[in-house]
C-alpha positions in Angstrom: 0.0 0.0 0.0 1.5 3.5 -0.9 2.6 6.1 2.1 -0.2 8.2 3.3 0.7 12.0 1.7 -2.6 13.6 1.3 -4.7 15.9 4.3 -8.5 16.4 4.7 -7.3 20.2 5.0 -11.4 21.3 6.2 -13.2 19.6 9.1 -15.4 21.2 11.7 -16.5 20.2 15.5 -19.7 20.3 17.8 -18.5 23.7 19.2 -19.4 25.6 16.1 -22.9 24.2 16.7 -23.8 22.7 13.5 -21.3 19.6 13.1 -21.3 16.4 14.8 -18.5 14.4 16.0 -14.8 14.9 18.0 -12.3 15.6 15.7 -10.8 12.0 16.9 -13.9 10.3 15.2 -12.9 12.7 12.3 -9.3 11.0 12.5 -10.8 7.6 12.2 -12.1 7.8 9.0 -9.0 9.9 7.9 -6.7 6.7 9.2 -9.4 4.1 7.0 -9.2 6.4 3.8 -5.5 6.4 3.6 -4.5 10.2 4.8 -1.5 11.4 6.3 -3.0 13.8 8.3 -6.3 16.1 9.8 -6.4 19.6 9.6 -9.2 20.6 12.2 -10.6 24.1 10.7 -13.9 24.6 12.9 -15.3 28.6 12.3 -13.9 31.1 14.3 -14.9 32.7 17.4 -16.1 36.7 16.4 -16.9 39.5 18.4 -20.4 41.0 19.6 -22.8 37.7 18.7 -21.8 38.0 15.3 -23.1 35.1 13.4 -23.3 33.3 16.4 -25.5 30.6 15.9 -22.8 29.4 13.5 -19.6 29.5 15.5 -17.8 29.2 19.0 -18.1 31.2 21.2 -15.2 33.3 22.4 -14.5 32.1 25.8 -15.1 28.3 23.8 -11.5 29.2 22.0 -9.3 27.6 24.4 -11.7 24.4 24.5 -10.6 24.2 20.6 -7.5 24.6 21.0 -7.6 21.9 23.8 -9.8 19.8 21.6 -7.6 19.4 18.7 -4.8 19.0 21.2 -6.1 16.1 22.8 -6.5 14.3 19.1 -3.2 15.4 18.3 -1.2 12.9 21.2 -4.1 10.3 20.7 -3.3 9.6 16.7 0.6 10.2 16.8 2.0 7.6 14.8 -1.0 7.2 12.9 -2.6 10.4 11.8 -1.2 14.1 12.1 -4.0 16.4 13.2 -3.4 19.8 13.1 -5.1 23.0 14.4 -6.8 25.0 11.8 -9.3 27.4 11.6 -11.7 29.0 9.5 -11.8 32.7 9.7 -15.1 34.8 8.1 -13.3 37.6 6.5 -16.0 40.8 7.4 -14.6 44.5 6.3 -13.7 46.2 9.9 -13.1 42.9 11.7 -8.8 42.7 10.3 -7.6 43.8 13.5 -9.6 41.5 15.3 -8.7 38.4 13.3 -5.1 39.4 13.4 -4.7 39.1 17.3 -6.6 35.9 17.2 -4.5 34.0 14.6 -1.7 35.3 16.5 -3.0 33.6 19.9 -2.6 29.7 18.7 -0.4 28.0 16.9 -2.4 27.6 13.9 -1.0 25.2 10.9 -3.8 26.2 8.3 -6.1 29.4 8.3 -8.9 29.0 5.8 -10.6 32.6 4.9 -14.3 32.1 4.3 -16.8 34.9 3.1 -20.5 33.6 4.5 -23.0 35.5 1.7 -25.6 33.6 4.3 -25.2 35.3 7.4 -27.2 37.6 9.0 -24.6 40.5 9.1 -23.3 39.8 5.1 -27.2 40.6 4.3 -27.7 43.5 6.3 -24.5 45.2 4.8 -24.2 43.8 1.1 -27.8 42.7 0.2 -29.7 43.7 -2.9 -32.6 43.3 -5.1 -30.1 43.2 -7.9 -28.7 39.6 -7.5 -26.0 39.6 -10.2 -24.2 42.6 -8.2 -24.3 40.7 -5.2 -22.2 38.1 -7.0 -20.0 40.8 -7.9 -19.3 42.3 -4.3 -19.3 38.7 -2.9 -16.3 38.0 -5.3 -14.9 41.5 -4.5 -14.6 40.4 -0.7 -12.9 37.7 -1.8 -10.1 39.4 -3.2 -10.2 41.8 0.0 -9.5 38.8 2.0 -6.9 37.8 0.0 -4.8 40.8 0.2 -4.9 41.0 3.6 -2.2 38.3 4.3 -4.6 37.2 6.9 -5.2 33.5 5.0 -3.9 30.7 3.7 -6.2 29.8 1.1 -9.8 31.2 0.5 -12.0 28.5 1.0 -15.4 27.5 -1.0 -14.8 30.4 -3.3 -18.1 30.3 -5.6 -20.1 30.0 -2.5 -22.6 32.7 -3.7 -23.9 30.7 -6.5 -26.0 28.1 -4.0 -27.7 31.4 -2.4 -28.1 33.5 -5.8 -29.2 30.3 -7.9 -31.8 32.7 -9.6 -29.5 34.4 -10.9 -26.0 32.6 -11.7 -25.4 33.0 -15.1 -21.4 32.6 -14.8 -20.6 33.7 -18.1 -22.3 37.3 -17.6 -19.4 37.7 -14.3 -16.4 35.8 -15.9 -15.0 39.2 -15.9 -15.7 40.3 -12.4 -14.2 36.6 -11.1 -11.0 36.8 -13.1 -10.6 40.7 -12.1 -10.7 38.3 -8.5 -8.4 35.7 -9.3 -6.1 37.9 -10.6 -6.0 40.0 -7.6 -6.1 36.6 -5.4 -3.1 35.3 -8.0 -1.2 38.8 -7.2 -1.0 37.9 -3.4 0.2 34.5 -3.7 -2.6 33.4 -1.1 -4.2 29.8 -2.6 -7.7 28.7 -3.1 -9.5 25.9 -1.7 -11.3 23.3 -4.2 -14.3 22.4 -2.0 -16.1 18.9 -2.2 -19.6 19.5 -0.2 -20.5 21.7 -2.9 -22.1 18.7 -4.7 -24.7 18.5 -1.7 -25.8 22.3 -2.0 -28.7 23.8 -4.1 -26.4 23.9 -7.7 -24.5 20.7 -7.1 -21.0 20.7 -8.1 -17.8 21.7 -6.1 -16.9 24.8 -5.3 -15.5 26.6 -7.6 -17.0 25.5 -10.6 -15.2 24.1 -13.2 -14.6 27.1 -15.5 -13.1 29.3 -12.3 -10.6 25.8 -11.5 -9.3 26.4 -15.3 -8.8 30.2 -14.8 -6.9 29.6 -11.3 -4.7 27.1 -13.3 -4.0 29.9 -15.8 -2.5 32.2 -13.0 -1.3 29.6 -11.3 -2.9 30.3 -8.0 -2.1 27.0 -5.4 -5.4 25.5 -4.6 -5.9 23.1 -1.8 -8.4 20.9 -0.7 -11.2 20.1 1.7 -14.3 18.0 2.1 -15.6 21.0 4.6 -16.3 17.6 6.7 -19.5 18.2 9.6 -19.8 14.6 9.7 -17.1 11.9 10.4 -17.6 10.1 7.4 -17.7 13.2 5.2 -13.8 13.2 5.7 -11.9 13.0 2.0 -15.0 12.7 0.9 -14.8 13.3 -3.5 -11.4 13.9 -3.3 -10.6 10.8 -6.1 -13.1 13.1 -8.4 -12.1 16.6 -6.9 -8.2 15.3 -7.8 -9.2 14.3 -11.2 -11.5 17.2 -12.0 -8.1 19.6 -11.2 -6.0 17.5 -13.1 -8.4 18.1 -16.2 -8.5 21.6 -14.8 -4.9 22.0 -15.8 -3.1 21.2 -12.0 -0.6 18.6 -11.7 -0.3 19.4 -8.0 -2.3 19.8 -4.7 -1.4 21.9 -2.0 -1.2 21.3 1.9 -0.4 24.0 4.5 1.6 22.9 7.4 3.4 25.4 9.9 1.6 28.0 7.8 4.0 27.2 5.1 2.6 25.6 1.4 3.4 22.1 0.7 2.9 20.5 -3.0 2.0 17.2 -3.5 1.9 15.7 -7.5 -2.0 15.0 -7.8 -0.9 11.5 -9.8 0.8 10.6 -6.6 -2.0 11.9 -4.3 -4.6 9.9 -6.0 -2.3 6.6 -5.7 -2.3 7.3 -1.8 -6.0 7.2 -1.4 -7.7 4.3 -0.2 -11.0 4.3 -1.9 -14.5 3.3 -0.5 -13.6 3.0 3.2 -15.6 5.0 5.8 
């Protein structure tokens, strides 16, 4: 059997109030599908009840950090969980988000813009849908540059919350003004497997946005977005294949904070298939 290589670079846990399962369960099936490692990403705590429903709560931070700890020393040898997190990008918040990535020893920061939220709708919300898509995008890139993030994470979110309106090919322009702003930074881009569960079911980003990342060469990494143990690498034999026809020959993995590549061919040799 080939060496385990390849993470499961987006997993979640009870605290954020809408996953099930200890990030130990969530190593489990990472150990049975042939990974290398866990990257534990749950959604950040944020200031003032924002969001809150979604996420844990501030004085729940240390409990996380404990959490992932406790995984950590109980798969050593067998699977290497890191601590991640992923942090909603909301314009005013920067300073905030600084000292709190500054306040763990984080190996992966995903940057996430949430078009769902309450506070996303109150500020950016329109009758004109199409222009929503256009700031949503926008924020993107303002996350990006930053230097807050490692990679932006599920970055044609919109699409499942705008379905009425997604007609890619009328903002091509406004993503690629995006990517090449994201491409400029050097910060990557997640490729995002649950998308084939939400209301326009393929992964995020769509297939034509995965071809134009490949063009500027922008890193992308990869993530099930697990809330469910079993959800863990789940797609990631057709999210691996649909990059290589994408024009990637590699994958990457954040560890230290620092990008790691691994050859897609050799990724896809590494994964056990099937097992849960």
């Amino acid at each position: 059997m080939p060496d385990p290589i390849l993470y499961e670079s987006h997993s979640h846990t009870p605290l954020c109030k809408h996953a099930i399962g200890q990030p130990d369960e969530y190593a489990e099936v990472a150990q049975r599908r042939g990974l290398k490692g866990l990257i534990v990403t749950c959604h950040n705590p944020m200031p003032g009840g924002f969001s809150a429903r979604v996420r844990m709560a501030e004085d729940q931070f240390d409990e996380y950090v404990d959490l992932v700890a406790t995984a950590t020393e109980q798969f050593a040898g067998r699977v290497d969980v890191r601590l991640g997190l992923e942090a909603d990008y909301f314009e005013g918040m920067e300073a905030y988000l600084e000292k709190q990535l500054n306040s763990a020893e984080f190996h992966f920061v995903l940057g996430s813009v949430h078009p769902q939220i309450p506070e996303f709708r109150a500020r950016y919300w329109q009758d004109d849908l199409v222009e929503v898509q256009r700031i949503y995008f926008r924020q993107l890139a303002q996350a990006a540059e930053t230097g807050l993030f490692d990679s932006i994470s599920h970055p044609d979110l919109i699409k499942n919350f705008t379905s009425e309106a997604w007609r890619p090919e009328r903002i091509m322009d406004d993503i690629c003004r995006m990517l090449d702003r994201i491409a400029d930074c050097g910060v990557a881009m997640e490729l995002n497997t649950s998308g084939v569960m939400k209301t326009i079911p393929e992964m995020n980003p769509m297939p034509e946005m995965l071809r134009e990342m490949a063009a500027r060469e922008i890193p992308v990494t990869l993530g099930s977005d697990a809330h469910l143990p079993e959800r863990v690498a789940d797609g990631f034999e057709t999210a691996l294949e649909l990059l290589r026809d994408c024009g990637f020959r590699h994958v990457s993995v954040f560890l230290d904070r620092r990008r790691q590549e691994v050859p897609i061919d050799v990724a896809l040799g590494s994964l056990v298939i099937g097992q849960v």
